[in-house]
C-alpha positions as CSV (number, residue, x, y, z in Angstrom):
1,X,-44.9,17.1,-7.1
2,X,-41.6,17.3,-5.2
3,X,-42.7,15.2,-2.1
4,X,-43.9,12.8,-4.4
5,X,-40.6,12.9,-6.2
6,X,-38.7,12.8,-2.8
7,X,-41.1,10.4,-1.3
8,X,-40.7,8.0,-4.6
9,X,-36.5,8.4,-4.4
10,X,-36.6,7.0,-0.6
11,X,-38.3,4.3,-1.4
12,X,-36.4,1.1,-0.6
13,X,-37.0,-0.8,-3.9
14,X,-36.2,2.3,-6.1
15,X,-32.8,2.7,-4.1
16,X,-32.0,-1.0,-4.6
17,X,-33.1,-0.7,-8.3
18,X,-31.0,2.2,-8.9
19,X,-28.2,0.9,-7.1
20,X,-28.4,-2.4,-9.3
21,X,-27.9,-0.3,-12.6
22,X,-25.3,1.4,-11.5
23,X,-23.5,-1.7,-10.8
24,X,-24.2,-3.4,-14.0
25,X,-22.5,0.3,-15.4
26,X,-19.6,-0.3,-13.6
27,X,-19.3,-4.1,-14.2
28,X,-19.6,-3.2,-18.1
29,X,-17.5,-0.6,-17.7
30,X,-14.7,-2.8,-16.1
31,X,-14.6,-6.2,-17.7
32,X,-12.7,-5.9,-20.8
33,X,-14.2,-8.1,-23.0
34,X,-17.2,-5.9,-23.3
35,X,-14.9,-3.0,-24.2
36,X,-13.6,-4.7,-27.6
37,X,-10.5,-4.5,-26.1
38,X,-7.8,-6.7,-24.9
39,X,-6.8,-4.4,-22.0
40,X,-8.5,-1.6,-19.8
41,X,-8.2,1.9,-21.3
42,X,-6.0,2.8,-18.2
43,X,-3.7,-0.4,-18.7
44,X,0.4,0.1,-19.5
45,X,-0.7,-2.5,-22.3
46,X,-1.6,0.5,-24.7
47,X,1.5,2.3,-23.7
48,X,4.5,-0.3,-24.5
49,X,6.1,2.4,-26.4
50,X,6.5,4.7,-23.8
51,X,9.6,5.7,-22.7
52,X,8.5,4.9,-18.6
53,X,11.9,3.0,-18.3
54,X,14.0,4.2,-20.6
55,X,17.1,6.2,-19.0
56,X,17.3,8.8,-21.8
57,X,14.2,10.7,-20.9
58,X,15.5,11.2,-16.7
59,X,15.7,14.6,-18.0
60,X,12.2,15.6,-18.7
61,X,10.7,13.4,-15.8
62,X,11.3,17.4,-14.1
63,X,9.3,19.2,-16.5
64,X,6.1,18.5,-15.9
65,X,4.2,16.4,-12.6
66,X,2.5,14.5,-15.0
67,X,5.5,13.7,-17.4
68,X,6.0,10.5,-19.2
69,X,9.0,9.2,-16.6
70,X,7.8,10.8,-13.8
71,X,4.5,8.9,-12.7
72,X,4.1,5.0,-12.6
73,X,1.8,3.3,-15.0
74,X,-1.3,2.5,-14.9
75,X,-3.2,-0.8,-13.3
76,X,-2.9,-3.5,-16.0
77,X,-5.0,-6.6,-15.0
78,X,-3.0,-10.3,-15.1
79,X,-3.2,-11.8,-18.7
80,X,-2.7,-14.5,-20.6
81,X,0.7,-14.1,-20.7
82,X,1.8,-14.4,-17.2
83,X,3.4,-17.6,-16.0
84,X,0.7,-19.8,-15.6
85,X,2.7,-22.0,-12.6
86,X,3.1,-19.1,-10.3
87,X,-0.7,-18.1,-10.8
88,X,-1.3,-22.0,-9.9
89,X,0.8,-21.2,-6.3
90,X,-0.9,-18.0,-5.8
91,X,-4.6,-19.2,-6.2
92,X,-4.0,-22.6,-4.7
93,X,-3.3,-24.8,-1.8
94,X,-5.3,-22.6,0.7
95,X,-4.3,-23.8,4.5
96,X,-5.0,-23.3,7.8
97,X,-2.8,-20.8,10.1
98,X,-3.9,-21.4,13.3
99,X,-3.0,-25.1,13.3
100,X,-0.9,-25.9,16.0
101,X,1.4,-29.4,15.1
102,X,4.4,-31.3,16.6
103,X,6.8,-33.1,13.9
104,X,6.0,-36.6,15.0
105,X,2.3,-36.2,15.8
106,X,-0.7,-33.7,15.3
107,X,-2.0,-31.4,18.3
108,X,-5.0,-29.6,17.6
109,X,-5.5,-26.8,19.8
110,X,-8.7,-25.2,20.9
111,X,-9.0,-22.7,18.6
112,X,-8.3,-24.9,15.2
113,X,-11.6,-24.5,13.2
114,X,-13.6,-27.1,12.5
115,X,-13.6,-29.1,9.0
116,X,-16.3,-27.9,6.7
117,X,-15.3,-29.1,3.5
118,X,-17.2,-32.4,4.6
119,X,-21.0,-33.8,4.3
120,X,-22.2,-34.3,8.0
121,X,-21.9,-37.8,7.4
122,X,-18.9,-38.1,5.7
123,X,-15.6,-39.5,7.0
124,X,-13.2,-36.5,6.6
125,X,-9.8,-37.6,5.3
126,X,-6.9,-38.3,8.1
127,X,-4.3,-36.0,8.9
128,X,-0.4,-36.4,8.1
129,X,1.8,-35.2,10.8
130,X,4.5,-32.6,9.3
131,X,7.1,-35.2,9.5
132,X,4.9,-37.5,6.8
133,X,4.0,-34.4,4.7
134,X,7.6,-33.1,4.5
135,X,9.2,-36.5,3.9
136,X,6.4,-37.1,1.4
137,X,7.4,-34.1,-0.5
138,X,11.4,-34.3,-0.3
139,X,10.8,-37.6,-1.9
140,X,8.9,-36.5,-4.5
141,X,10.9,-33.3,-5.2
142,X,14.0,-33.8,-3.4
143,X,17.4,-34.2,-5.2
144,X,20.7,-35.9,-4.0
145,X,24.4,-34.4,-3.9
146,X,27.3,-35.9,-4.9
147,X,28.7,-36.4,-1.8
148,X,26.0,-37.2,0.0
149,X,23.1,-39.2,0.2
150,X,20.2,-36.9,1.9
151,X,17.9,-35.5,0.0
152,X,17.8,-31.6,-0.2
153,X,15.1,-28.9,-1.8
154,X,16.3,-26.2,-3.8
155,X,14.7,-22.8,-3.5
156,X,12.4,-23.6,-6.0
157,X,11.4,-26.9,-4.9
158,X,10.7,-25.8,-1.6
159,X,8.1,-23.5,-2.4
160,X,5.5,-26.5,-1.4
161,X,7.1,-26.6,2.0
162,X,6.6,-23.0,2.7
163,X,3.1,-22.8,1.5
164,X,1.5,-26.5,2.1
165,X,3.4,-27.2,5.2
166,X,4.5,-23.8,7.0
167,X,1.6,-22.5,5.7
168,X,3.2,-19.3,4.8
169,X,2.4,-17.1,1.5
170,X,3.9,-17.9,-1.9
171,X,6.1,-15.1,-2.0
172,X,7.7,-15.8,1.6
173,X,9.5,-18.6,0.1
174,X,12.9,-17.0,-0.9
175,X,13.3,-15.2,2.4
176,X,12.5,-18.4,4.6
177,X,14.6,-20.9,2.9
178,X,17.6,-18.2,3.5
179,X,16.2,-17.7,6.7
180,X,16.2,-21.3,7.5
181,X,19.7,-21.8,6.5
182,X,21.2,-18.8,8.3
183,X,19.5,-20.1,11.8
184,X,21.1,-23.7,11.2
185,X,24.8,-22.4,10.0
186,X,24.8,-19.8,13.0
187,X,23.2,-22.2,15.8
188,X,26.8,-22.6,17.3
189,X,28.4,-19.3,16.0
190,X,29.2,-17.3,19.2
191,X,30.6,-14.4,17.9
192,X,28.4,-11.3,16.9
193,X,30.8,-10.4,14.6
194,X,30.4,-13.6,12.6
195,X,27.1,-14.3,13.0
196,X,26.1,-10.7,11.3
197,X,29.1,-11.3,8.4
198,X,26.9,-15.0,7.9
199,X,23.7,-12.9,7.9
200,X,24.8,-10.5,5.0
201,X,26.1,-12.9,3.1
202,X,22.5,-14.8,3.1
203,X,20.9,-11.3,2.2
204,X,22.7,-11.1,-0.9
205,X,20.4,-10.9,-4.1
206,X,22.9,-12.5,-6.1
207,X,24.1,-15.2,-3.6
208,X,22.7,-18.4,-5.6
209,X,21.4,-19.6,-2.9
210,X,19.2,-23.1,-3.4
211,X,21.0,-24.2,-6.1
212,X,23.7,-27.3,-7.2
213,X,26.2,-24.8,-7.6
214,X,28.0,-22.1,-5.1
215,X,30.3,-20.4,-7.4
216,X,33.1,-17.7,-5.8
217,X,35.5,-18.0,-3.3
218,X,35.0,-18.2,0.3
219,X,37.1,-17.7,3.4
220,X,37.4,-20.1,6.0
221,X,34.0,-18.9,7.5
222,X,32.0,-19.5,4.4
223,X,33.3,-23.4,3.7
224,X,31.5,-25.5,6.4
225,X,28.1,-23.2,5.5
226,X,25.2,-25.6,4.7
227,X,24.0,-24.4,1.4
228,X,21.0,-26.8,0.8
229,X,18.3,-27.9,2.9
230,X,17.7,-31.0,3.9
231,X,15.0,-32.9,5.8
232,X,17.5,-32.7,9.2
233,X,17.8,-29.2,8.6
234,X,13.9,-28.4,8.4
235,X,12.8,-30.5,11.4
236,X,15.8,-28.9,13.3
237,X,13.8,-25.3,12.4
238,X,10.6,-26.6,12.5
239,X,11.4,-28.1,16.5
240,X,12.5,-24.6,16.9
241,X,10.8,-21.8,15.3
242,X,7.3,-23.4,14.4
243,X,6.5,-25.9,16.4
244,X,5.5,-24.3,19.8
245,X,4.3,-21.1,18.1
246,X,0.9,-19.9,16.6
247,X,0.6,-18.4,13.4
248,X,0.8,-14.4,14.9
249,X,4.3,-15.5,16.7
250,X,5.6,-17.0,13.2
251,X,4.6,-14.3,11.1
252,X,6.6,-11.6,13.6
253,X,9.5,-14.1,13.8
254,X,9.6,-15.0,10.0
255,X,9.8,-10.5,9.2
256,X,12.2,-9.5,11.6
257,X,15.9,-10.0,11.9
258,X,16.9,-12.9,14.4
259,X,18.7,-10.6,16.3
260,X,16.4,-7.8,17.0
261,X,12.8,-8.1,18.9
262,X,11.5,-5.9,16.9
263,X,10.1,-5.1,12.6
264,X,11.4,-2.7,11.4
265,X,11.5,-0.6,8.0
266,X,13.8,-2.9,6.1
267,X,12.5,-6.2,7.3
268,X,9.5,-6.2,5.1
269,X,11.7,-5.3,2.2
270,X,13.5,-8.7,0.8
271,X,9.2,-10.2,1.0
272,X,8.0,-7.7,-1.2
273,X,10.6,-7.9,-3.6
274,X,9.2,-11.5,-4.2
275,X,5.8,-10.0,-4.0
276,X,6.6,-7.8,-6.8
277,X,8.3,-11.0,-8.9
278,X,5.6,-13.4,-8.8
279,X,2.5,-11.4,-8.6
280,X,0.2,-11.8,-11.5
281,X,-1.0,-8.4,-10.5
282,X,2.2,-6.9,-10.3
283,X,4.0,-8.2,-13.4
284,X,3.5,-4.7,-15.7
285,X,5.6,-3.3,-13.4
286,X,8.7,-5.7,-14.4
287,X,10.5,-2.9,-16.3
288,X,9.8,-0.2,-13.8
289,X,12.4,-0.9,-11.0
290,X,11.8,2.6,-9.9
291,X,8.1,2.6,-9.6
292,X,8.6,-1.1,-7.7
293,X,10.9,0.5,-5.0
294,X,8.5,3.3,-4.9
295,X,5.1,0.8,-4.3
296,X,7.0,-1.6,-1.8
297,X,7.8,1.2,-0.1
298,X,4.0,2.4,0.1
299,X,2.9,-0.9,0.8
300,X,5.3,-1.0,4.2
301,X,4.7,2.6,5.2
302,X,1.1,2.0,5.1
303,X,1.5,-1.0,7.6
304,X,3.5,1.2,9.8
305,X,0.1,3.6,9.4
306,X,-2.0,0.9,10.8
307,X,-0.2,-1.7,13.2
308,X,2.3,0.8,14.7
309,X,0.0,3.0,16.3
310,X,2.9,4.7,18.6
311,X,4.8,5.5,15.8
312,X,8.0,4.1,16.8
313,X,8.9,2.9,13.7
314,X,9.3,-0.9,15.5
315,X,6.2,-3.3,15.3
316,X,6.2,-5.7,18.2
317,X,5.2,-9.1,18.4
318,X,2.2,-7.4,20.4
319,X,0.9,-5.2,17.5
320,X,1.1,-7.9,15.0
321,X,-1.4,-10.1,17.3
322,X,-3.6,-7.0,17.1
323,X,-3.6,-5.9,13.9
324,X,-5.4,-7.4,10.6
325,X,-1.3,-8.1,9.2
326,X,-1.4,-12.1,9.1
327,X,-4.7,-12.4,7.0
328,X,-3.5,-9.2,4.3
329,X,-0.6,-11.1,3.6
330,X,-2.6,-14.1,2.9
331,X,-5.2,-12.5,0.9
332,X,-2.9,-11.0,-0.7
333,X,-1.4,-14.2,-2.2
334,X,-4.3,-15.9,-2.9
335,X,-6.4,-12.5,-4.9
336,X,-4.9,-12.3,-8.5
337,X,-6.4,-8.9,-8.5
338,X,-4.0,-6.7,-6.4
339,X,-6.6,-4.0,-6.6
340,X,-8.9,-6.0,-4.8
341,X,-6.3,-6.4,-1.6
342,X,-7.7,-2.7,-0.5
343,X,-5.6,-3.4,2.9
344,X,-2.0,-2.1,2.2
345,X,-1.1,-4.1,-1.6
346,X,-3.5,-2.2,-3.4
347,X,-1.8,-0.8,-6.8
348,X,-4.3,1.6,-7.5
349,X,-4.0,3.2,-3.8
350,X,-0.3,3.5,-4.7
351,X,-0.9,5.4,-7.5
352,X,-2.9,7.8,-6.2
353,X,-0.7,8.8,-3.2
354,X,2.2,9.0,-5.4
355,X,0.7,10.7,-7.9
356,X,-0.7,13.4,-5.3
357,X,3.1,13.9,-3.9
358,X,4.5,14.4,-7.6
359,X,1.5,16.9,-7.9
360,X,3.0,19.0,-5.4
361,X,6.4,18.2,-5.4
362,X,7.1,20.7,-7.9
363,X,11.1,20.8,-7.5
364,X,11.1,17.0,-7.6
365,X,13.4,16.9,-4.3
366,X,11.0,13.9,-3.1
367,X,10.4,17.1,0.1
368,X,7.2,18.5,0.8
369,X,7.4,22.1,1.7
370,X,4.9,24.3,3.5
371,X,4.2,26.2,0.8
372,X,3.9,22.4,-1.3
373,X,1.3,21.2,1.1
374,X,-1.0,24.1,1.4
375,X,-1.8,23.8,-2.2
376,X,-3.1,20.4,-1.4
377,X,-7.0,19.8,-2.5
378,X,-7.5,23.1,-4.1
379,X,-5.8,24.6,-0.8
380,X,-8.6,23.5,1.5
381,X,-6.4,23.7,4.2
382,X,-5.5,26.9,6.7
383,X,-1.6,27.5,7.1
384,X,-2.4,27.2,10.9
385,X,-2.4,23.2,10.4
386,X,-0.2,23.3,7.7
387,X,2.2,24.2,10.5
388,X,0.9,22.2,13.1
389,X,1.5,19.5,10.5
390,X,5.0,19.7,10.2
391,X,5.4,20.9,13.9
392,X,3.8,18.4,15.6
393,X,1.9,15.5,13.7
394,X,3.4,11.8,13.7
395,X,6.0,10.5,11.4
396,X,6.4,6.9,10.6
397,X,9.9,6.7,11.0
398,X,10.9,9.6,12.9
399,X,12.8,12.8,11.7
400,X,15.9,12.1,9.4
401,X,19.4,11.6,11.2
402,X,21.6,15.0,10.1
403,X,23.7,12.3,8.3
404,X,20.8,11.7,5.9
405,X,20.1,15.0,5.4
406,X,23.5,16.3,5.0
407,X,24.4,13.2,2.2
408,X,24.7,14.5,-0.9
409,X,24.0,18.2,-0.3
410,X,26.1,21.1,0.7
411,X,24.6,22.5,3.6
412,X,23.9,25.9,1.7
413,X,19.9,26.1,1.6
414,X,19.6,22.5,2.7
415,X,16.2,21.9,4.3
416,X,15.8,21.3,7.8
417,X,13.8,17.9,8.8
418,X,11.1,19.9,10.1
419,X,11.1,22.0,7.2
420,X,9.8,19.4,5.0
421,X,7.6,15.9,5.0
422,X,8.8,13.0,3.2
423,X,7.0,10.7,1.0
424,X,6.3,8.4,3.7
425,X,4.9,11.7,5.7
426,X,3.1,12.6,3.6
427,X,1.1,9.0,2.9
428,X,0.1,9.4,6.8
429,X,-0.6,12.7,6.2
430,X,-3.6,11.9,3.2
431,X,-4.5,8.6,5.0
432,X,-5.6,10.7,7.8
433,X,-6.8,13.2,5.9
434,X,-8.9,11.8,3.6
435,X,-10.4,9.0,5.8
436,X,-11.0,10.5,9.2
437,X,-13.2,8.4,10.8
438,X,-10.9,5.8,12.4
439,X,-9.0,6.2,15.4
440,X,-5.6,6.2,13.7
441,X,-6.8,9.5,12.2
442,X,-8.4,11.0,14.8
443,X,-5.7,10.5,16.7
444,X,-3.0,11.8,14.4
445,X,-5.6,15.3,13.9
446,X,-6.3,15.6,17.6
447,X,-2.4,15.9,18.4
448,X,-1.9,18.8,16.0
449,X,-4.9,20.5,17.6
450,X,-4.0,20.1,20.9
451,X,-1.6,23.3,20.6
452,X,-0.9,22.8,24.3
453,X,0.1,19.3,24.3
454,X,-2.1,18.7,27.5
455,X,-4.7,15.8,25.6
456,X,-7.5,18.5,25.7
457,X,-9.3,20.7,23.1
458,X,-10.6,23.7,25.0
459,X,-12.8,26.4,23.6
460,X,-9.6,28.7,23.1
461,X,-7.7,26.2,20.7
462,X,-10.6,25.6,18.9
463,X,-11.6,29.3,18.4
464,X,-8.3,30.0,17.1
465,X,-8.6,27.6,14.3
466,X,-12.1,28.4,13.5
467,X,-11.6,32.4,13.4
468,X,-9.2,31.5,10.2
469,X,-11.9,29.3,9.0
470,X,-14.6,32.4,9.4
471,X,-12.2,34.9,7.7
472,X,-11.4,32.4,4.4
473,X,-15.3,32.5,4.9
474,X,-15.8,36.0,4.5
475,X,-13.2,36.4,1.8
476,X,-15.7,33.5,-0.3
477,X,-18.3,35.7,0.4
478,X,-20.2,33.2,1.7
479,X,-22.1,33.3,4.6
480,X,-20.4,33.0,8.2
481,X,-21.4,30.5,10.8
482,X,-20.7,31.8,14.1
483,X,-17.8,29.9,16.5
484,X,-21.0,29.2,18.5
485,X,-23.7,27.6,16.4
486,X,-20.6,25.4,15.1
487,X,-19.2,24.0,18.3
488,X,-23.0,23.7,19.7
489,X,-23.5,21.4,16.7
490,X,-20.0,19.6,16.7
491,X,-21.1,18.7,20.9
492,X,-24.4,17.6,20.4
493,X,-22.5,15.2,17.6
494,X,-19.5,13.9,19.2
495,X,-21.7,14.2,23.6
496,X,-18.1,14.7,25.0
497,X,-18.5,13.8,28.8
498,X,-17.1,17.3,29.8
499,X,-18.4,20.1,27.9
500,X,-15.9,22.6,28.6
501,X,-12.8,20.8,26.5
502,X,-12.8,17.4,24.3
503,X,-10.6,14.6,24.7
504,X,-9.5,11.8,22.2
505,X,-11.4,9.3,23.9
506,X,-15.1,11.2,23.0
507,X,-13.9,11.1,19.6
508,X,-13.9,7.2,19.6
509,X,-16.8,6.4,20.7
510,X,-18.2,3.5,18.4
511,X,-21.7,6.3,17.5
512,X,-19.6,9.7,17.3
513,X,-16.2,8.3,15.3
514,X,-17.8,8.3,12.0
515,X,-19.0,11.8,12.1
516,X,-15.4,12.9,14.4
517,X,-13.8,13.7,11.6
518,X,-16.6,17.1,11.1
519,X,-15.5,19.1,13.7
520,X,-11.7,18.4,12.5
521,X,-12.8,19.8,8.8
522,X,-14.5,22.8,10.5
523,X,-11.3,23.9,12.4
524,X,-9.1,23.7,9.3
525,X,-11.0,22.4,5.9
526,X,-12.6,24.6,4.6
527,X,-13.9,22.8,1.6
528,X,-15.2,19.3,3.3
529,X,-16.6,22.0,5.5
530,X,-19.0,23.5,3.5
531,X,-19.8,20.3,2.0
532,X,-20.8,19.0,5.0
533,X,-23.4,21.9,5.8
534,X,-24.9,21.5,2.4
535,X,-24.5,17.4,2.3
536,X,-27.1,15.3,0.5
537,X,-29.4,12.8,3.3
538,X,-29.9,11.0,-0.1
539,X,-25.5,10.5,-1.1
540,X,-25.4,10.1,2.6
541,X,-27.6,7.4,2.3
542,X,-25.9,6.2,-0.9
543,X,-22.7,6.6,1.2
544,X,-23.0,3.9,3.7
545,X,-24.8,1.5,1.5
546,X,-21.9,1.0,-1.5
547,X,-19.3,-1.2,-1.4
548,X,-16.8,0.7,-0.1
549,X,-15.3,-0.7,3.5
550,X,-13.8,3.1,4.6
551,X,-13.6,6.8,3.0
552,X,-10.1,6.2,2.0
553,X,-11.2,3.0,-0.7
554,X,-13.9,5.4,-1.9
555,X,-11.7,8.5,-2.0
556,X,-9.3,6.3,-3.8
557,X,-11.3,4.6,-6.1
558,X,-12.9,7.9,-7.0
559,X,-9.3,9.6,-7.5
560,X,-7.7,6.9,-9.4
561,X,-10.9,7.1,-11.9
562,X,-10.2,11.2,-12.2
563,X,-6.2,10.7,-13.1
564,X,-7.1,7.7,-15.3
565,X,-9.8,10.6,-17.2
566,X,-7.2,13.3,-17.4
567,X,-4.5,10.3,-19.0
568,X,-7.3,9.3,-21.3
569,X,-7.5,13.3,-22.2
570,X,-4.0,13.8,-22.2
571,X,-2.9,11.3,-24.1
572,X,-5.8,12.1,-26.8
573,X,-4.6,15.3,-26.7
574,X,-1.3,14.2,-27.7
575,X,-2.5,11.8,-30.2
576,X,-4.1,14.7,-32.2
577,X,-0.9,16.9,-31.8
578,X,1.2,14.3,-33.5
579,X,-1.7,14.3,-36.2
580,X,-0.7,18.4,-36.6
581,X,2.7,17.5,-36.9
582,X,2.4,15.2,-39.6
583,X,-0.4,17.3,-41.8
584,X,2.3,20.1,-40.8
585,X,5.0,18.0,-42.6
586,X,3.2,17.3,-45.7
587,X,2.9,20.8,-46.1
588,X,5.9,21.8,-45.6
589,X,7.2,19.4,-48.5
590,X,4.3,20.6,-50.9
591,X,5.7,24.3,-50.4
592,X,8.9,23.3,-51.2
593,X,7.6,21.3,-54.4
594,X,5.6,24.6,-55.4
595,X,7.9,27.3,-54.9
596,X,9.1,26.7,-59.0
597,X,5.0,27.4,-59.7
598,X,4.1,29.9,-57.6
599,X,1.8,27.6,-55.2
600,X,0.7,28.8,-51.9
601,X,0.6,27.0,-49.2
602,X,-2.1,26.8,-46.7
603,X,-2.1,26.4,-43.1
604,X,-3.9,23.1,-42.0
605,X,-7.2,24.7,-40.3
């Protein structure tokens, strides 16, 4: 009977079958209107009472991990009541990137795609050259001064530029039309000096830049400053920042400051700040400035994680060509559903590496101790790469400057910056942890192996990992796998070229790096470990069939689903102590009324 049971659960058609109803589960389980309810049980929508934003309860965001104030709320899907114009910007107007064109005339390079929104024998429609679709647009949007008798765009106005002509997301509009006007007011500016004062005055949030009026006083630098834009103005930038560049080159040149060759940190900042405005996706988190800082801030360390592979905390022009960058940020603006942007934007990703950092950063210092991190994942891992961690393993950004560390501190007990991983750390930490079978990963675990620093794992290294590994075994009581049988298996896996050591490149090969990441849990996690000797062929199966691109979206999806339970439990929990406290109440006041008669009161169970 169990063949035929085993035989009947490989079959093909009962996978696919069972596979179907457990996406007709989820889909039930997901779309709201078949839970009688007008947002998701997880959604900030039931909680618009809470006090997540309100300054009076700073104090007991420290008491607990999993305090009111102290985590962000949950996903809420876009409504009905989100500005239905900006959803029109987001979902629409989707163009081509890779379209190479002069102002005057249209040059279509070799690698422009070919039209497809055509019948095979249908004319397609002729193309406008930029300088016919920007004057068509300034004369349909564009507004005169005064003074003068050009048309200009104000910021608002010029959002069609940026997305129908540049081609450039939504949400890049703010930052280019500042952009736009800084290059045009500093294009004779020799001085450094004045050319940086220019730039900071652009960068201000509250500069009302783009509109009629430009209140405050201004020194003798700020007077001649073009304010507006005009159509001179955008074909000057357009001859010089667009024209002769393909959409990779105006991306990188777009992000980083005109005076640097180089992203950095910061750059991203002023776009995701728009990103968190307009987004339909991101609109519960309006109220939460702190939990916005805290997911822009994700959202850029996470694309530090993936393009800058050095870990120089600079993205070059060179790494943006390589990477998968250009196309988030478009998907990005066209998805509604944030969630569904699984490279970098994703809110529920956010929330579960900040929530996993608040787990463990129990004195709330925003530092990750040694003794914080090996309590991570039921302490699964040895204190040999705990150490190794904070000896060794990349940073995104670098170690802190003493300045940083000293600000605000006396330095009485302060933490040195190897004594401690920040929350940026620590996201490159649990990406490569939890999703180790990518080269970014493998990479990042292969340098804190390599004790030696020499880019080889000999049998030495690895033996002193393991024999922690064997001795957590025996304390288990489970049963021991010799140092032997495990790297025999972990070879015949990964076929290194040289069996006597293992080098990084053995690991990537495109049939060993999705199983890589097993000798890395065998040297120093315990728990995947064991799961991994006693794993499923049937889950494994299951595994590589669902919908998940990497381990990190399923370990993600699966963890986001766990803290959205224990909210559900908590906050019934809660909802049946305040029941107690009113029963407790009513009592209270019937004792009062009964002391005269000689009532008793009774406790409510």
């Amino acid at each position: 009977m169990d063949e035929l049971l085993v035989t009947w659960l490989s079959s093909d058609n009962v996978h696919e079958n069972v596979m179907n109803i457990i996406e007709q589960y989820r889909s039930s389980q997901n779309n709201p209107s078949h839970a009688g309810i007008s947002s998701p049980p997880t959604s900030p929508g039931r909680r618009q009472g809470s006090s997540l934003g309100n300054d009076d309860n700073d104090n007991n965001s420290q008491s607990s991990p999993r305090g009111v104030a102290s985590i962000p709320p949950f996903y809420c899907p876009p409504g009905s009541a989100r500005n239905s114009e900006k959803g029109k910007l987001l979902l629409n107007n989707k163009h081509s990137f890779d379209r190479d064109q002069t102002w005057d005339g249209i040059h279509i390079s070799k690698d422009d795609p070919v039209n497809t929104t055509t019948s095979p024998g249908e004319v397609p429609p002729p193309r406008k050259s930029i300088k016919e679709q920007v004057f068509d647009i300034f004369d349909e949007l564009g507004k005169k001064t005064q003074n003068e008798a050009s048309l200009y765009l104000t910021m608002d106005n010029f959002i069609k530029i940026t997305k129908e002509v540049c081609s450039f997301p939504s949400f890049f509009n703010g930052p280019l039309y500042k952009r736009i006007l800084y290059l045009w007011n500093t294009q004779f500016v020799k001085s450094e000096a004045q050319r940086l004062i220019i730039w900071n005055e652009f960068q201000k949030d509250e500069t009302p830049i783009g509109v009629e009026e430009f209140e405050g006083e201004k020194d003798e630098l700020f007077d001649h400053l073009d304010l507006l834009v005009n159509k001179e103005i955008f074909k000057w930038y357009w001859t010089e920042e667009m024209e002769n560049y393909d959409a990779s080159d105006r991306f990188f040149r777009l992000i980083k400051k005109p005076f640097d060759d180089h992203i950095g940190k910061e750059d991203f900042m002023p776009y995701l700040k728009e990103l968190l405005r307009d987004h339909p996706g991101l609109e519960f988190l309006s109220n939460h400035a702190e939990f916005q800082e805290k997911y822009a801030l994700t959202v850029i360390t996470r694309i530090f994680y993936t393009v800058n592979r050095c870990h120089s905390g600079r993205i070059t022009a060179r790494q943006v060509r390589r990477s998968d960058l250009v196309s988030a940020f478009r998907q990005v603006d066209e998805e509604e559903d944030i969630n569904k942007v699984t490279r970098y934007f994703s809110y529920e990703h956010f929330y579960v590496l900040y929530c996993r950092f608040w787990e463990l950063d129990h004195d709330r210092d925003y530092k990750i101790t040694k003794e914080d991190l090996m309590k991570y994942g039921d302490q699964c891992l040895s204190h040999m790469i705990v150490d190794r961690i904070f000896e060794a393993a990349p940073r995104p950004f670098g170690l802190p400057q003493l300045d940083e560390i000293q600000e605000g501190s006396s330095s009485k007990g302060s933490k040195k910056p190897k004594d401690y991983l920040t929350y940026e750390d620590f996201i490159f930490f649990m990406l490569s942890e939890e999703d180790k079978a990518n080269e970014i990963s493998v990479r990042y675990w292969f340098t804190c192996i390599d004790v030696d620093g020499d880019g080889k794992l000999n049998n030495m290294e690895m033996r002193s990992f393991y024999a922690l590994q064997q001795h957590r075994m025996q304390q288990m009581g489970g049963e021991q796998i010799p140092f032997e049988d495990m790297l025999c298996q972990m070879i015949d896996m990964i076929k290194p070229k040289n069996e006597n050591f293992i080098v990084v490149e053995d690991f990537l090969q495109e049939e060993c790096v999705a199983v890589s990441g097993a000798l890395f849990d065998a040297l120093f996690n315990l728990n995947k470990y064991m799961q991994f000797e006693s794993r499923d062929p049937f889950q494994e199966r299951q595994k590589r069939e669902d919908e998940f691109e990497t381990d990190w979206d399923r370990f993600a999806c699966m963890d986001y689903n766990r803290l959205a339970m224990e909210e559900e439990a908590r906050e019934d929990q809660d909802a049946m102590e305040i029941d107690w406290v009113t029963v407790d109440d009513e009592d209270e006041e019937n004792e009062d009324f009964n002391l005269g008669l000689g009532g008793a009161s009774e406790a409510p169970f």
